[in-house]
C-alpha positions in Angstrom: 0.0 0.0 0.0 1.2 3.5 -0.8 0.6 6.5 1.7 1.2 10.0 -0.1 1.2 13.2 2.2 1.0 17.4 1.0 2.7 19.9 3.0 0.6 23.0 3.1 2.4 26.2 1.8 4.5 27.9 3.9 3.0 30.9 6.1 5.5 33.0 4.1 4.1 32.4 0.2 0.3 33.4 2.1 1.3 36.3 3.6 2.8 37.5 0.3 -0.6 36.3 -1.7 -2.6 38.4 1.0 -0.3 41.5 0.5 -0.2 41.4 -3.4 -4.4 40.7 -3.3 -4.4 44.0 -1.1 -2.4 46.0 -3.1 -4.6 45.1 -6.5 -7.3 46.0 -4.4 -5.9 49.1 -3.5 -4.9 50.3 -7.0 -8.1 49.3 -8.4 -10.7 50.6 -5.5 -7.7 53.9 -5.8 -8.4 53.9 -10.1 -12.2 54.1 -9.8 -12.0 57.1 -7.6 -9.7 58.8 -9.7 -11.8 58.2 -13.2 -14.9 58.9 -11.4 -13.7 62.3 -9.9 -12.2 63.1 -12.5 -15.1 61.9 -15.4 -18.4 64.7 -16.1 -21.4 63.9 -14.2 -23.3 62.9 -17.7 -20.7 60.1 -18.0 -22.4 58.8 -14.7 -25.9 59.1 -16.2 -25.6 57.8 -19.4 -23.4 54.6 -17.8 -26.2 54.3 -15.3 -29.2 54.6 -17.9 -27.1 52.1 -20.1 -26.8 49.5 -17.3 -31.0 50.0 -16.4 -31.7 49.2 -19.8 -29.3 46.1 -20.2 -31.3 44.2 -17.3 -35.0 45.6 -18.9 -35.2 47.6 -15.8 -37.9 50.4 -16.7 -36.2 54.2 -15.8 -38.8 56.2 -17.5 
């Protein structure tokens, strides 16, 4: 009979996965706010009227 064992990763390779999964997080969640401060406020209405209509949502 054979017996086959797994390590789990080290605590080391995790930590870095958790730090690289913030940092994406960061620079996305950081991007957004820039293009939306940054975009005119009919941008916002037409993206927004777009999205109603794509799930037959009725908005006027």
């Amino acid at each position: 009979m054979t017996t086959t064992t797994s390590s789990l990763a080290p605590v080391a390779v995790r930590a870095n996965e958790r730090l690289m999964a913030a940092a994406l997080a960061a620079f996305l969640g950081l991007g957004l706010i820039f293009m939306a401060g940054f975009s005119p406020a009919i941008a916002f209405h037409n993206a927004a009227h777009d999205f109603r209509h794509a799930q037959n949502f009725p908005c006027h």
